[in-house]
C-alpha positions in Angstrom: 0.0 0.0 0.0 1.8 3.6 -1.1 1.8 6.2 1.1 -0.8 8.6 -0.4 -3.2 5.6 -0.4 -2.4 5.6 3.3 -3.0 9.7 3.7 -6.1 9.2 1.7 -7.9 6.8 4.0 -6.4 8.6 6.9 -7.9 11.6 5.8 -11.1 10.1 4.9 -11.6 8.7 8.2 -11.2 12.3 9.8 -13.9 13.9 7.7 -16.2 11.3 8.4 -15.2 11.3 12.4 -15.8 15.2 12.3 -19.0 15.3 9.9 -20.0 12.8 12.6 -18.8 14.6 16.0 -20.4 17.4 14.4 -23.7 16.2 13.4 -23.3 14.8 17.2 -23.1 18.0 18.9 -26.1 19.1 17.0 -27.7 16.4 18.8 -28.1 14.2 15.3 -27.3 10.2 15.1 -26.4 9.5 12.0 -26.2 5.7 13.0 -29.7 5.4 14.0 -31.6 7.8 11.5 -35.0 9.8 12.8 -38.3 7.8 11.7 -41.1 10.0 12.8 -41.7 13.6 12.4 -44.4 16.3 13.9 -45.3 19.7 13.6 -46.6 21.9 16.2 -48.1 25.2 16.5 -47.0 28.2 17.8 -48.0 31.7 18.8 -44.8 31.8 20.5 -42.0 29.2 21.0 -40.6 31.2 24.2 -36.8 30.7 23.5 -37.3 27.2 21.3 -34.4 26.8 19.3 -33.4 24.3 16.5 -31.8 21.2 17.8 -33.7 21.7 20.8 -34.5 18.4 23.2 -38.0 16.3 23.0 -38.7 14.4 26.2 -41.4 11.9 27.3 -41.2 11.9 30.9 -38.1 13.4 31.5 -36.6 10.9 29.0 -35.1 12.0 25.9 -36.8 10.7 22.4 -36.2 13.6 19.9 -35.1 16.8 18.8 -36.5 19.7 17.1 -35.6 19.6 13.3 -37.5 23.3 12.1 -39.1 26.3 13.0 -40.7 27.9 10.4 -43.2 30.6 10.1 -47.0 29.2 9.3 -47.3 29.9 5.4 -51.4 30.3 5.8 -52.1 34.2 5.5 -54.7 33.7 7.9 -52.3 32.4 10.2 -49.5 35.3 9.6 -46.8 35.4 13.0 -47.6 32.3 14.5 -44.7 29.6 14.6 -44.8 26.3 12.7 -41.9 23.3 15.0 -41.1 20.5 13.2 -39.1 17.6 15.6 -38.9 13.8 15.0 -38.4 10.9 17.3 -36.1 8.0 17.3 -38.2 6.4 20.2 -41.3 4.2 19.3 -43.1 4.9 22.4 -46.7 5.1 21.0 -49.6 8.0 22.3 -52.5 9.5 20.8 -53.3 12.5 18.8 -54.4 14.4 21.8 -51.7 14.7 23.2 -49.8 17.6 24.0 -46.4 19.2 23.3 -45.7 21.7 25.8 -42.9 24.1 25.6 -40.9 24.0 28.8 -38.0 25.3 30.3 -35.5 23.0 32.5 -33.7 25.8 34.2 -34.2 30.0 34.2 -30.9 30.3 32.3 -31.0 27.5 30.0 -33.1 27.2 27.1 -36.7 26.0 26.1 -37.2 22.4 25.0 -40.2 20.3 24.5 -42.2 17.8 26.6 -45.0 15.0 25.4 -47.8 15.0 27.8 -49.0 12.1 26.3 -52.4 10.8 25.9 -53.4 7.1 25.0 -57.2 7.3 24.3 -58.3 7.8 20.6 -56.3 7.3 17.2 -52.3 6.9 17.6 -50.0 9.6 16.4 -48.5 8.8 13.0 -45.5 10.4 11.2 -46.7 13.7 9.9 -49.5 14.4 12.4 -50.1 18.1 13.7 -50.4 17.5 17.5 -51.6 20.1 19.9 -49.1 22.9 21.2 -48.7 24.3 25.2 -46.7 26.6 26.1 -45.4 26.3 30.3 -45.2 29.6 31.9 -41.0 29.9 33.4 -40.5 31.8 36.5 -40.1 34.8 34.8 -42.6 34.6 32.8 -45.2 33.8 35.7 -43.6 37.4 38.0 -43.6 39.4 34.4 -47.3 38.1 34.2 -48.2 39.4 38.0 -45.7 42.5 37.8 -47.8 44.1 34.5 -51.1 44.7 36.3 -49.1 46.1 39.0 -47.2 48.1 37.1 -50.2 49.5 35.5 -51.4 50.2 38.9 -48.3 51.9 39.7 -48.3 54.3 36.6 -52.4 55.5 37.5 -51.6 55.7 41.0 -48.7 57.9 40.1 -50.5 59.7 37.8 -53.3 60.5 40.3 -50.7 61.6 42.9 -49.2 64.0 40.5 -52.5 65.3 39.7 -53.6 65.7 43.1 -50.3 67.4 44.6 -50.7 70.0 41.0 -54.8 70.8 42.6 -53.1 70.8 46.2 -50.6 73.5 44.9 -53.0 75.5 43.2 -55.7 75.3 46.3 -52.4 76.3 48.9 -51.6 80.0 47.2 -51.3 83.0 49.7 -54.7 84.0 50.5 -55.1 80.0 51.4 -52.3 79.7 54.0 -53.1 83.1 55.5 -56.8 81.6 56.2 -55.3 78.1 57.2 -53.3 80.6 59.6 -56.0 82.4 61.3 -58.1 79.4 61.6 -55.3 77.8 63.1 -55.1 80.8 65.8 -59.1 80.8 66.1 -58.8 76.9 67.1 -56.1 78.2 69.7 -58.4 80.6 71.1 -61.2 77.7 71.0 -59.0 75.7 73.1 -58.2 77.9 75.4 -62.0 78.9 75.9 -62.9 75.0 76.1 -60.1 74.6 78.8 -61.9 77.4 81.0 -65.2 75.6 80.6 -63.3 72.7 81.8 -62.0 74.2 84.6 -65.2 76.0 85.7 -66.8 72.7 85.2 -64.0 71.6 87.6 -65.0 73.8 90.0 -69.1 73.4 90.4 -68.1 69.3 90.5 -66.1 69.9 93.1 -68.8 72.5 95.0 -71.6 70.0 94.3 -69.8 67.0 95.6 -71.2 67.4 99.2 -74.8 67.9 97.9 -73.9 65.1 96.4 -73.2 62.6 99.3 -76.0 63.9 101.1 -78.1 63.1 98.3 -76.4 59.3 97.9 -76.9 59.3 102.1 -80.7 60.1 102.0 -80.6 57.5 99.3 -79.2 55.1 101.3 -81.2 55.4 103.8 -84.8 55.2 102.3 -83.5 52.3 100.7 -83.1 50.6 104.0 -86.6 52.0 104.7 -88.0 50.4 102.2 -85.7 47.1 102.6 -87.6 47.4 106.5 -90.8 47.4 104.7 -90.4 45.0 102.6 -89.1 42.5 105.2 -92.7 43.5 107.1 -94.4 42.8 104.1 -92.9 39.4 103.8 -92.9 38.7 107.9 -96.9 39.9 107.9 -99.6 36.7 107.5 -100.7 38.1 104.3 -102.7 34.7 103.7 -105.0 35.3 106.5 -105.2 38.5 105.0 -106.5 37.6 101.9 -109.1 34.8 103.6 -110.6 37.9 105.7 -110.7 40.3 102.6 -112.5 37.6 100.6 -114.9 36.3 103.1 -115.9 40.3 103.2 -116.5 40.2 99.8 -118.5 37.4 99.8 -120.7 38.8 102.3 -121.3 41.6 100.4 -122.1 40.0 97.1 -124.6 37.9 99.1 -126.4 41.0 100.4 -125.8 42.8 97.0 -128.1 39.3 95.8 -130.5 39.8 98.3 -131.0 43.6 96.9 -131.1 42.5 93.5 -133.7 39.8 94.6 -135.9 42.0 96.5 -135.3 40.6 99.7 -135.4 43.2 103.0 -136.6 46.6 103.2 -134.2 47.7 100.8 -134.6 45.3 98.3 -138.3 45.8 97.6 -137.7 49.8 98.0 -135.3 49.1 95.3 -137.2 46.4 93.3 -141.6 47.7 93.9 -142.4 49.8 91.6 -145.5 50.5 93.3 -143.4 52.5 95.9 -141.7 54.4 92.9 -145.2 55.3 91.2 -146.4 56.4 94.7 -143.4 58.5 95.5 -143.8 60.2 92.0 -147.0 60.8 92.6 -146.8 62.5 96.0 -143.9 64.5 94.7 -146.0 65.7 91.7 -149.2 66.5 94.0 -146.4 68.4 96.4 -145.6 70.6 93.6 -148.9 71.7 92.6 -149.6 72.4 96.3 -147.2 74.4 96.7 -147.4 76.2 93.2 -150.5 77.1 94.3 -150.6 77.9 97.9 -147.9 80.8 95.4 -150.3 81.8 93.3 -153.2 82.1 95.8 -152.4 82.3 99.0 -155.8 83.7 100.2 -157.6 80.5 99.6 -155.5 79.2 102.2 -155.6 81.7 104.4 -159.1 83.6 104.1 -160.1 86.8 106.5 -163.1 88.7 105.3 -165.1 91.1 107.2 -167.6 91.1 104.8 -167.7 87.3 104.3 -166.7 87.3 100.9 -166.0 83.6 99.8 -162.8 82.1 98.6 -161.6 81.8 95.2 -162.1 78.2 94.2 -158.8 76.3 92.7 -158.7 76.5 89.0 -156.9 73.2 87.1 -156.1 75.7 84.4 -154.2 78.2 86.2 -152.6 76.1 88.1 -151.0 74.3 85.5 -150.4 77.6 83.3 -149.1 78.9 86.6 -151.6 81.8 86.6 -153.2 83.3 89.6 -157.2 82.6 90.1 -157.2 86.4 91.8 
């Protein structure tokens, strides 16, 4: 064998050791070729780069081959992956390739949450794209609506200290001034009231423990009476008091019954129609012994007779003279 047979194999072998350490690196097996391929879509791939891992569990089974831009105009901006796997672990077609980060300074790769109900995934499919919010991502997420906050309630602030400078010119402070030395005076005047308020406590206090004395002491009184009250046989009392009535009712009965003098005066109406009577004949009697007293008392020298009583008259209470 010559020597530049010898340099050409030589040299072959190191292109082919390179073109494989290189194709290595970029995470390619040249040995054991790729026999599946999917495409994913993206409205972001978050940091995704070619070359990128595929991982079923933690375990790797791919690499990302593509990313290309989604050629449907309807579709402009949003991200088209292409990866294949050298794994034939088998899942459905729902199941889902989520865009994950391992570490905050390390890249993005991708994860199969896999799914094993409905058709399996074939070679070509167009599976169903997640993307994991990082640590960043999830304090960028919560920091925005804060921020936003931040920049009204900054903006309000400004505004209000700008209306608090144009309230607070000259005339303003002078007035916050003099009220300031009216409240003073205020003070002062509600400290005297205090103090004379002080004083008529202080001058009432006696005729005040003379009052809480005499207090005192009818409360005992009426403690004393109260012990009488209980002490006393208020039972026997009570049996007396309603014996009494008793006897009473029974004589009220009787009265209502007619019994005794004065039920029947109360009860004969005979003895009403008589008094009535007599009291009606007593009042013409004396109606007219008024209106003629001669025919009562009659003196005549002549022996003129008296004047005879007249119904009439009487009742029109006219004299018979």
């Amino acid at each position: 064998m010559s020597k530049e047979l010898k340099t050409g194999i030589v040299a072959l072998l190191v292109l082919a050791m390179s073109f494989w350490g290189y194709s290595f690196l970029k995470g390619e097996n040249i040995f054991q070729p790729n026999n599946r391929q999917f495409k994913v879509e993206y409205s972001n791939i978050a940091g995704l780069s070619k070359s990128s891992l595929v991982t079923i569990n933690g375990l790797k089974v791919g690499k990302v081959d593509k990313i290309l831009f989604n050629p449907d105009p309807t579709k402009r901006g949003s991200l088209i992956v292409l990866f294949s796997m050298d794994d034939v672990f088998e899942f459905s077609k729902k199941s889902i390739v989520k865009i994950y980060s391992p570490s905050p300074l390390g890249g993005s790769n991708l994860a199969i949450i896999p799914d094993y109900t409905g058709e399996n995934a074939v070679s070509g499919d167009v599976l169903q794209g997640e993307i994991e919010s990082s640590l960043f991502t999830s304090i960028g997420e919560r920091l925005d609506p804060i921020q936003t906050k931040l920049e009204h309630v900054i903006v309000s602030a400004d505004s209000l200290f700008k209306n608090i400078n144009d309230i607070l010119d000259k005339r303003t402070i002078q007035s916050v001034k003099t009220s300031v030395k009216t409240l003073e005076h205020s003070l002062a005047d509600v400290r005297k009231t205090i103090q004379a308020v002080n004083g008529i406590m202080d001058s009432t206090s006696l005729d005040l423990k003379e009052t809480m004395r005499y207090s005192r002491n009818f409360a005992e009184n009426l403690s004393n009476v109260s012990d009488t009250l209980v002490n006393a046989d208020l039972g026997k009392i009570m049996r007396e008091a309603q014996v009494t009535l008793q006897t009473v009712n029974n004589m009220l009965k009787g009265i209502d019954e007619g019994k005794g003098s004065l039920g029947k005066f109360v009860n004969d109406n005979a003895m009403y129609d008589n008094l009535t009577n007599v009291s009606k004949e007593l009042e013409q009697l004396l109606r007219e012994m008024k209106l003629n007293p001669k025919r009562f008392v009659h003196f005549s020298l002549f022996g003129k007779s008296a004047t005879p009583f007249n119904q009439q008259n009487n009742t029109n209470n006219k004299t018979n003279q």
